[in-house]
C-alpha atoms as a printed R data frame, in Angstrom:
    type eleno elety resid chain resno       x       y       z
1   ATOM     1    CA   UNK     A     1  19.561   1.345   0.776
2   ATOM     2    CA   UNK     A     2  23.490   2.477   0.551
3   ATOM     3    CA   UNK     A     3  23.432   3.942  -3.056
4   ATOM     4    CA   UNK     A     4  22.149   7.075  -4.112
5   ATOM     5    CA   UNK     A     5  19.212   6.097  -6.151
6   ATOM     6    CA   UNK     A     6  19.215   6.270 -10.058
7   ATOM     7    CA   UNK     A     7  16.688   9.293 -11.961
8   ATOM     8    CA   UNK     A     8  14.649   6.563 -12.723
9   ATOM     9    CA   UNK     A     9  13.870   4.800  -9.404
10  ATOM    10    CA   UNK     A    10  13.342   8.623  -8.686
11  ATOM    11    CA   UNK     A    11  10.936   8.441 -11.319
12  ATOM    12    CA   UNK     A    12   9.132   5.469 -10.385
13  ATOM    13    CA   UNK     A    13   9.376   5.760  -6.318
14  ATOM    14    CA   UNK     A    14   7.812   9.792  -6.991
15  ATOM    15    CA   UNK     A    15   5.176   8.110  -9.179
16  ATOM    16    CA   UNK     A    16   4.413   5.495  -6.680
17  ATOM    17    CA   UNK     A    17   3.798   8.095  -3.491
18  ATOM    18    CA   UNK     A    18   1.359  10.493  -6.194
19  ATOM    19    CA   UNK     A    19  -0.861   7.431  -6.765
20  ATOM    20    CA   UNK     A    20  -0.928   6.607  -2.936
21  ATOM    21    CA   UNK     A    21  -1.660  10.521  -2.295
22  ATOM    22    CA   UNK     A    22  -5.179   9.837  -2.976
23  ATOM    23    CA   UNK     A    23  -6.875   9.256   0.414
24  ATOM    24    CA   UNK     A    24  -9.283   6.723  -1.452
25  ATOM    25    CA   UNK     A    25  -6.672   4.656  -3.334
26  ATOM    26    CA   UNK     A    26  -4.340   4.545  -0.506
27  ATOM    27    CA   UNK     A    27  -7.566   2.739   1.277
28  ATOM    28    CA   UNK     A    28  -8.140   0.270  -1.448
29  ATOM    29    CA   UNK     A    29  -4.471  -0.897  -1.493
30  ATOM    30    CA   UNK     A    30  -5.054  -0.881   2.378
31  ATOM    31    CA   UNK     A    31  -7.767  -3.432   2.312
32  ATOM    32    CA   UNK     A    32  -6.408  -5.573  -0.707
33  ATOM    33    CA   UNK     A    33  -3.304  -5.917   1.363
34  ATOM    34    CA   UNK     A    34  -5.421  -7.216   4.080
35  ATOM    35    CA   UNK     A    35  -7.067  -9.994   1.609
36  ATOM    36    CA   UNK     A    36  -8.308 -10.650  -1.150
37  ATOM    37    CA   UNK     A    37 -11.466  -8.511  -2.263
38  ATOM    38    CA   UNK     A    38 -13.833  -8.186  -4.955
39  ATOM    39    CA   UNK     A    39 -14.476  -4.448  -6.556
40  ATOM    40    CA   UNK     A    40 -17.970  -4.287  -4.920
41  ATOM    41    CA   UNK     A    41 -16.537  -5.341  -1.554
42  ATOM    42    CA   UNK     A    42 -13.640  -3.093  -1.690
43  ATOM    43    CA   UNK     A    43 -15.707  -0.355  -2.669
44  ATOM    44    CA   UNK     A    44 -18.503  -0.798   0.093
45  ATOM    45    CA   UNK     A    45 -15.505  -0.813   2.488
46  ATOM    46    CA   UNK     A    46 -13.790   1.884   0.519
47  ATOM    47    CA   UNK     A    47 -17.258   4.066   0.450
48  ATOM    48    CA   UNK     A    48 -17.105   4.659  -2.931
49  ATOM    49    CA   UNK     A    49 -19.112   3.545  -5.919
50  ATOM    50    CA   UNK     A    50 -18.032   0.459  -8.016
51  ATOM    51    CA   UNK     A    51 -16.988   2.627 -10.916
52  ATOM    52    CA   UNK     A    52 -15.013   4.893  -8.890
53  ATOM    53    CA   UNK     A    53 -13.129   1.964  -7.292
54  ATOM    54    CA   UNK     A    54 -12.553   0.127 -10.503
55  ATOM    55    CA   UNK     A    55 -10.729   3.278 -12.172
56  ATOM    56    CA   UNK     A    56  -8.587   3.326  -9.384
57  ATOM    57    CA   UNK     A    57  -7.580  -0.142  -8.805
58  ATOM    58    CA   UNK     A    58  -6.748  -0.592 -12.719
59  ATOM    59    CA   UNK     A    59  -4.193   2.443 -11.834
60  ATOM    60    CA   UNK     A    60  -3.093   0.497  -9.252
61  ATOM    61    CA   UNK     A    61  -2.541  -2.791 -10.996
62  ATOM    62    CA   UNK     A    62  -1.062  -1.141 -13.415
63  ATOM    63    CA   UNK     A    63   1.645   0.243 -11.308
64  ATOM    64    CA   UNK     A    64   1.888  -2.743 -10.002
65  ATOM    65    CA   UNK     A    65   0.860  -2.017  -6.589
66  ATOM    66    CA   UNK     A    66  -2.182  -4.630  -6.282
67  ATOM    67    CA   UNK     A    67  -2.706  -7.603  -8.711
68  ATOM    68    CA   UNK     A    68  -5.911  -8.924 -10.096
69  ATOM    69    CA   UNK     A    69  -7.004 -12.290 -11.071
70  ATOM    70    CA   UNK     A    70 -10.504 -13.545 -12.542
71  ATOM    71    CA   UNK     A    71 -12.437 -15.734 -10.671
72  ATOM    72    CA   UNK     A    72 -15.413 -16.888 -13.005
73  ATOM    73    CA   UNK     A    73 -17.038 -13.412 -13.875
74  ATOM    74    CA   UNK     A    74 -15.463 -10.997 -10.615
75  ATOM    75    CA   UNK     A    75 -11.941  -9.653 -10.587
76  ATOM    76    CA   UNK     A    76 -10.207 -10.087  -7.130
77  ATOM    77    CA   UNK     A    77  -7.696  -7.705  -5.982
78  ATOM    78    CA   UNK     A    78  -5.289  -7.965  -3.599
79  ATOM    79    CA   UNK     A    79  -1.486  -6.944  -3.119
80  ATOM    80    CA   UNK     A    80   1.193  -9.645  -3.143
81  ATOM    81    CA   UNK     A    81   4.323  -7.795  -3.331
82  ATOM    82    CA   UNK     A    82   6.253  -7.921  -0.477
83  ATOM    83    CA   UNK     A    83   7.644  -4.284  -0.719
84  ATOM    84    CA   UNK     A    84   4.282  -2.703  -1.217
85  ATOM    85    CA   UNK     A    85   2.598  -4.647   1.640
86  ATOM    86    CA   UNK     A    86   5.865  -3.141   4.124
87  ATOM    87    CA   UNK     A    87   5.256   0.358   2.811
88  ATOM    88    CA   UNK     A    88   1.546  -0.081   3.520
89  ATOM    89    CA   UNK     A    89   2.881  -1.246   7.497
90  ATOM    90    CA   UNK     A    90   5.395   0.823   7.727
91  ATOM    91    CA   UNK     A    91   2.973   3.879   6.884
92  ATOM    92    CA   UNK     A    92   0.367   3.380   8.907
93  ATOM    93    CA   UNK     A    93   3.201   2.396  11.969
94  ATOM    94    CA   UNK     A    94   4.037   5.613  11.685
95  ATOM    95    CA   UNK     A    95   0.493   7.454  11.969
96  ATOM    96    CA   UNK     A    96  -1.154   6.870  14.590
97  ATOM    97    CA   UNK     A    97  -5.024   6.499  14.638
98  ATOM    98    CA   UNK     A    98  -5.960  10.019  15.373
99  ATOM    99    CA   UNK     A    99  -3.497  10.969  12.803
100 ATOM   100    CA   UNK     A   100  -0.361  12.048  14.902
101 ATOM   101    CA   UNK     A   101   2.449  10.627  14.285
102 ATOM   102    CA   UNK     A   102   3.001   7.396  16.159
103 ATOM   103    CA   UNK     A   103   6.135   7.545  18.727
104 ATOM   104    CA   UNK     A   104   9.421   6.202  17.212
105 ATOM   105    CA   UNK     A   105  10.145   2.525  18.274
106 ATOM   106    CA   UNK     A   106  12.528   2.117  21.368
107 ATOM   107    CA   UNK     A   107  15.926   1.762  19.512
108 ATOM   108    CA   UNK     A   108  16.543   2.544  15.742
109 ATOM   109    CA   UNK     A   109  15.213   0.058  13.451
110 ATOM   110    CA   UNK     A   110  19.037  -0.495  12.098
111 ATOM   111    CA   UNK     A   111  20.314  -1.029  15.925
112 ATOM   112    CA   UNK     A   112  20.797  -4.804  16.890
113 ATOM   113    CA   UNK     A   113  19.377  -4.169  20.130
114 ATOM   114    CA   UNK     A   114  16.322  -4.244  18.182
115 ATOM   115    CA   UNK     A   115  16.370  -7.447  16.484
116 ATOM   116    CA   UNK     A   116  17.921  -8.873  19.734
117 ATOM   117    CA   UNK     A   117  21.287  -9.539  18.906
118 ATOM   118    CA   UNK     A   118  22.634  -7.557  21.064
């Protein structure tokens, strides 16, 4: 991104991070990026109750950041943006599983050395 960014991608991008602030829905968005899931799957993975899970994944579809579809009487969820599946990598590149932060990649991720064109 070259330009500054407008007061309402601002907005929108400050709206986006408070809904993944949520340790649980940041989790569901995990595992529907992984697949496609149920509610009562995502919440047994999730460790929440179905309720709980379904208030937070309409939030979530309705920012856009998972998508639902009916199949007979279940919803499934999963994500199929392509931006919102690379912030999901992208965060979780950068902690590592204990929770640090994960060490920076060998060259920065703009440098052609790391594409290999250099």
């Amino acid at each position: 991104m070259t330009a500054e960014p407008t007061e309402q991608q601002l907005d929108v991008a400050a709206r986006t991070f408070a809904l993944l602030a949520a340790p649980v829905r940041l989790h569901l968005v995990t595992l529907a990026a992984a697949g496609e899931h149920d509610v009562g799957t995502l919440s047994e993975k999730a460790g929440v109750s179905i309720a709980t899970a379904s208030q937070h994944l309409t939030k979530l579809r309705l920012a856009g950041l998972v998508s639902a579809r009916r199949d007979g009487r279940r919803q499934i969820y999963t994500v199929d943006d392509p931006h919102v599946l690379t912030l999901i990598h992208q965060i979780f590149d950068h902690v590592a599983p204990d929770g640090t932060l994960a060490p920076d990649p060998p060259f920065p991720l703009g440098d052609p050395r790391a594409r290999g064109d250099a």
